[in-house]
C-alpha positions as a printed NumPy array, in Angstrom:
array([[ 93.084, 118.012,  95.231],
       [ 93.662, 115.057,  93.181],
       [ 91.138, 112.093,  92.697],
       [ 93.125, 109.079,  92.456],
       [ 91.801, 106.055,  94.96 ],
       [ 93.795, 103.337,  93.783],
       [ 97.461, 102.708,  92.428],
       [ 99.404,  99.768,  91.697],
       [103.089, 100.076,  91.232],
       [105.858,  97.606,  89.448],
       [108.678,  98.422,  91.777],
       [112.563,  97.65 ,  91.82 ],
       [113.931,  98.32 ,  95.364],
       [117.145,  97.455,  97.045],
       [117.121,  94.519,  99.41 ],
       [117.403,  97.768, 102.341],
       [114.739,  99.429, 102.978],
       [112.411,  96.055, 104.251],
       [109.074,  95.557, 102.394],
       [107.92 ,  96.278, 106.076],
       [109.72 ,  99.57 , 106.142],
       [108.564, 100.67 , 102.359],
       [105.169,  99.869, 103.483],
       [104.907, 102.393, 106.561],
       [106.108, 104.906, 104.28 ],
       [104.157, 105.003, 102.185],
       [101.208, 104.452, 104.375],
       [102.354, 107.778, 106.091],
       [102.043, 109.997, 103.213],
       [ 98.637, 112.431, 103.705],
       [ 95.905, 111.365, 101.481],
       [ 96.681, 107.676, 102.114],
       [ 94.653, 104.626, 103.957],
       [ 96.249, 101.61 , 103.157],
       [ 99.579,  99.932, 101.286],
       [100.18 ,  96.546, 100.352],
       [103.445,  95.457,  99.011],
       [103.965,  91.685,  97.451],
       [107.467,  90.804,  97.012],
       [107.525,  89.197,  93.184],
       [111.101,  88.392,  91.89 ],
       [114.37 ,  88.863,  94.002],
       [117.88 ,  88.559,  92.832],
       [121.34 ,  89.041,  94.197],
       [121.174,  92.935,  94.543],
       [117.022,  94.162,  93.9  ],
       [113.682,  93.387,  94.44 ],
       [110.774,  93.759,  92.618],
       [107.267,  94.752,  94.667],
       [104.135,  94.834,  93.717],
       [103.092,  98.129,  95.13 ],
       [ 98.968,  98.545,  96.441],
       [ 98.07 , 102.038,  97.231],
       [ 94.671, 103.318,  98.539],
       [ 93.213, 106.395,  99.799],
       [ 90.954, 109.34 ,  99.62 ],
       [ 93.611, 111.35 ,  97.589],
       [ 96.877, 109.513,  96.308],
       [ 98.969, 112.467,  95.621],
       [101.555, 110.116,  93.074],
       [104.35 , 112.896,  93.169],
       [104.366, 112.359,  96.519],
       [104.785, 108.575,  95.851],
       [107.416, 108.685,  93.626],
       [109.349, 111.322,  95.626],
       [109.075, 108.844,  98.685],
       [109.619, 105.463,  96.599],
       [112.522, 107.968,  95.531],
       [113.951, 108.405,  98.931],
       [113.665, 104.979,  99.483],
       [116.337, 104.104,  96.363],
       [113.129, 102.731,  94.816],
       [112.44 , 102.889,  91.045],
       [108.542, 102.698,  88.978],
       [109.235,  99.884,  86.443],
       [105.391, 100.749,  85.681],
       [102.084, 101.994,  86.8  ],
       [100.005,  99.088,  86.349],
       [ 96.426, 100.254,  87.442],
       [ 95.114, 103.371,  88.179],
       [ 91.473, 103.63 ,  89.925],
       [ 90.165, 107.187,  89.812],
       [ 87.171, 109.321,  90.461],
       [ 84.492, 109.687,  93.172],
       [ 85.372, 106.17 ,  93.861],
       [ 87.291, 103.205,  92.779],
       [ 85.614, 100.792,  90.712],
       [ 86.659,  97.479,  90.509],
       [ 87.379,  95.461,  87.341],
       [ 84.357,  93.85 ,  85.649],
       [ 85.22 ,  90.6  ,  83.986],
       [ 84.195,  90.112,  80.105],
       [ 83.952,  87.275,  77.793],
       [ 87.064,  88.802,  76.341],
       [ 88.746,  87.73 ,  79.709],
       [ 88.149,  83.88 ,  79.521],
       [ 89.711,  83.368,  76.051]])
């Protein structure tokens, strides 16, 4: 079983499949609660999403395999939360220069 709670995504897609239609998708793959996708940048033939995954048990084969499917391609994986549980970024003085 794999630990991973939380994955965001830099995704090109094709204008076809909808954000609406990506979304579902990947919402129906086992070991997922929740997807959010934010349209960033369009242009004459892509798009590129902002892909929110959580869940239990991402399985991120599965992701890519259905992201895949979909004509999709990872530009990058941008955040991974893993563990027992996801824990959320702590902001640092670092973080206000």
């Amino acid at each position: 079983m794999t630990d991973i709670k939380r994955i965001v995504l830099d995704v090109l897609k094709p204008h076809k499949p909808s954000l609406v239609e990506m979304s579902v998708r990947l919402s129906s793959l086992k070991g997922v609660d929740g997807v959010t996708c934010t349209l960033d940048e369009v242009d004459q033939e892509t798009e590129s999403v902002k892909v929110t995954i959580e869940g239990p048990s991402i399985n991120y084969p599965s992701v890519e395999d259905a992201l895949r499917e979909l004509g999709a391609v990872i530009h990058s994986v941008d955040l991974v939360a893993s563990g027992k549980r996801a824990v959320e970024d702590v902001r640092t003085g670092q973080d206000h220069r």
